[in-house]
C-alpha positions in Angstrom: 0.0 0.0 0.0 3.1 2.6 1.1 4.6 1.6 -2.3 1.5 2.6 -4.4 0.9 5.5 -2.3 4.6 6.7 -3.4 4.1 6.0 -6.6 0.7 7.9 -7.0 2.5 10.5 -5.5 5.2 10.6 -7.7 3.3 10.3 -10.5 1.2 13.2 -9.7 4.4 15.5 -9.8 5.8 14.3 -12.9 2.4 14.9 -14.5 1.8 18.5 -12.5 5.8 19.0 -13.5 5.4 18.5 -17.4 2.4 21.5 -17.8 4.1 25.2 -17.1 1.4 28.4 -17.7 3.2 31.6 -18.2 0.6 34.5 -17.9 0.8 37.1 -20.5 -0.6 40.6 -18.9 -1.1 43.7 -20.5 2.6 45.5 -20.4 4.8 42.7 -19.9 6.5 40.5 -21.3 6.0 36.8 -20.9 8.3 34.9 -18.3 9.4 31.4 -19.4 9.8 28.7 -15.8 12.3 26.3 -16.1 11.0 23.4 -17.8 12.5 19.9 -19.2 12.8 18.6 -22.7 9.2 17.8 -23.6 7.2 20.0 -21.4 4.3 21.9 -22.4 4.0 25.4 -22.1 0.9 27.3 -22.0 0.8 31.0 -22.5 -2.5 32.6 -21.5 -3.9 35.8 -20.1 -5.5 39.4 -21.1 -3.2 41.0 -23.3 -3.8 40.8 -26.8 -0.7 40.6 -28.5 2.5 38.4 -27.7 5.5 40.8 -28.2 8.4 40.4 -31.0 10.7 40.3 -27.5 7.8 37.5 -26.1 8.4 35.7 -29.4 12.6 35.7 -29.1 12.2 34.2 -25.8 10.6 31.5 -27.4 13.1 31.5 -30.4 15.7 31.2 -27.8 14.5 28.0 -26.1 17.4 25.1 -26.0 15.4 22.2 -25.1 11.8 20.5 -26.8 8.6 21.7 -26.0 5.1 21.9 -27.0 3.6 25.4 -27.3 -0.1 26.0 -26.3 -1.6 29.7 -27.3 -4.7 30.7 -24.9 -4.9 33.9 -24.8 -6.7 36.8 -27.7 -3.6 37.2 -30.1 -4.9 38.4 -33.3 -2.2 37.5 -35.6 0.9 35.4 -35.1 3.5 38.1 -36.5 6.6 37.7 -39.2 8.8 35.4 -38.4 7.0 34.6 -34.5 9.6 31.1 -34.1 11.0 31.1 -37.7 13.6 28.3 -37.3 13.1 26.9 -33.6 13.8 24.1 -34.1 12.7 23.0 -30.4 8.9 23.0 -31.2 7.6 19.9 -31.1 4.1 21.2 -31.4 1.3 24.1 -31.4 -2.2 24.2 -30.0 -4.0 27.2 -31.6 -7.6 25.7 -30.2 -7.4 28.1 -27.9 -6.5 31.3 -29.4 -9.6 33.3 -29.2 -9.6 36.0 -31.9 -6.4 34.9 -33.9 -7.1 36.0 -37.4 -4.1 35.3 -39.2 -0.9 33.1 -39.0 2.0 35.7 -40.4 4.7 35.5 -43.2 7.0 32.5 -42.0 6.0 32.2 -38.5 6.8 28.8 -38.3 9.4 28.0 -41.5 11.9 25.8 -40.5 10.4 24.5 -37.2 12.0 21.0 -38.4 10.6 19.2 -34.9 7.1 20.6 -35.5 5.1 17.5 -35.8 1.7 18.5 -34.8 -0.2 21.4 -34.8 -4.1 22.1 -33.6 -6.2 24.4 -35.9 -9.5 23.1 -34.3 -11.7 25.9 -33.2 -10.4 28.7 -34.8 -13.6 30.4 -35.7 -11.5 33.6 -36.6 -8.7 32.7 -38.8 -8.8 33.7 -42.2 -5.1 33.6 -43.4 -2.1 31.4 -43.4 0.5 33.3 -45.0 3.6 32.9 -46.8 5.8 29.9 -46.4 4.4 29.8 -42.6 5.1 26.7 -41.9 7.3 26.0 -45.0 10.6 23.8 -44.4 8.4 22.1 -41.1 9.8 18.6 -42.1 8.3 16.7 -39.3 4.9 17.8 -39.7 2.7 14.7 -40.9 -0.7 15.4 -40.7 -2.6 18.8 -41.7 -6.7 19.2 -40.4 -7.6 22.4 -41.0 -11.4 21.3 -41.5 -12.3 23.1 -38.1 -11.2 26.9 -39.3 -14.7 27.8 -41.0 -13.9 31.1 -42.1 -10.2 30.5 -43.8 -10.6 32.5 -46.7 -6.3 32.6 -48.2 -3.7 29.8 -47.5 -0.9 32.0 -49.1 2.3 30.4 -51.4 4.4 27.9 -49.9 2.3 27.9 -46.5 3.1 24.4 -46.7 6.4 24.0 -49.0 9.1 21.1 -47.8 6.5 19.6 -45.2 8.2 16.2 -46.4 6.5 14.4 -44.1 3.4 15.1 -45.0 0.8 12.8 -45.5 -2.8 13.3 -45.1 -4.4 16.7 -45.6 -7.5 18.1 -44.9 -9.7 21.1 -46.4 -12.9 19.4 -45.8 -16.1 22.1 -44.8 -14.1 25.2 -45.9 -16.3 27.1 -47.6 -14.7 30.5 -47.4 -11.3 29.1 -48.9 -10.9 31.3 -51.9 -7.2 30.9 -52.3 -4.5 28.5 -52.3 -1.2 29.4 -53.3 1.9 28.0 -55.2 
C-alpha cells in the first residue's frame, strides 16, 4: 500500500511538473519557468498581442517543448519562431480572436510535428511559407477553421513528411497558393 501510495505520489508531480502556464498581462512581457525537454508550455492571459521580444524568448529556447496559445492574439507576426527548431508542437484551439498566422512564422520548425487548428472560428489567413521547411509535420486538419478565406504560397512547401491533408467544410477558402 506505502509503495503505491509513493508511486501515486510521484506520479502526480511528474504529471503537474510536465504543464508550465506563463501569464501574459497587459505590459509585460511573458516569463518562461524552467522546464524539461518535452514540457508543455501554455501561454494565456488578457493582453492581446505576444510581443516580438515574447516571441525571441521563445526563439531562444534550447530544449523541446510543445507550445499552447490561450490567450486573444490576433495574428501570429513575421517570423513569430521562424527556425526553432525546439517546437515539437502548437495548440492554436485556444487562441480566441487569432485572425491570421504571419509571413514564415513557423518556417523551419523541423521538430514541429503536430499542430491544432480546431476551433479557430477567426482565422482567415495562413500566409507565406508559414510553416514551410516544417519537415516533421505529418498530418494537416484544417477542417475546423470555418472562415479561412487565403492559404498564401508555400504555406506548406518542404513539409516532407506530410501525408494526409485536410480542407474538408471550408467554404470561405478562396485561395490557395503555389
Amino acid at each position: 500500500v506505502i509503495t503505491a501510495i509513493i508511486a501515486v505520489i510521484i506520479y502526480s508531480t511528474v504529471a503537474f511538473a510536465a504543464n508550465h502556464t506563463i501569464v501574459k498581462t497587459t505590459g509585460t512581457l511573458i516569463v518562461i519557468p524552467s522546464y524539461n525537454a518535452g514540457d508543455t508550455l501554455t501561454i494565456t492571459g488578457d493582453a492581446l498581442e505576444i510581443t516580438p521580444d515574447d516571441w525571441g524568448k521563445l526563439k531562444t529556447l534550447t530544449k523541446n517543448f510543445a507550445l499552447v496559445i490561450q490567450n486573444d492574439e490576433i495574428e501570429i507576426p513575421l517570423n513569430a519562431l521562424r527556425l526553432s527548431t525546439r517546437l515539437i508542437s502548437l495548440d492554436l484551439s485556444d487562441a480566441g480572436e487569432l485572425s491570421k498566422i504571419g509571413k514564415q512564422a513557423f518556417q523551419g520548425c523541423s521538430s514541429l510535428g503536430a499542430v491544432n487548428f480546431s476551433g479557430l472560428t477567426h482565422l482567415e489567413t495562413v500566409g507565406v511559407g508559414a510553416f514551410w521547411d516544417c519537415t516533421a509535420l505529418k498530418s494537416l486538419d484544417l477542417s475546423g477553421v470555418p472562415n479561412l478565406k487565403t492559404i498564401e504560397e508555400r504555406a506548406f512547401s518542404d513539409c516532407t513528411a506530410l501525408k494526409t491533408v485536410n480542407l474538408s467544410g471550408l467554404d470561405q477558402l478562396g485561395l490557395i497558393g503555389n
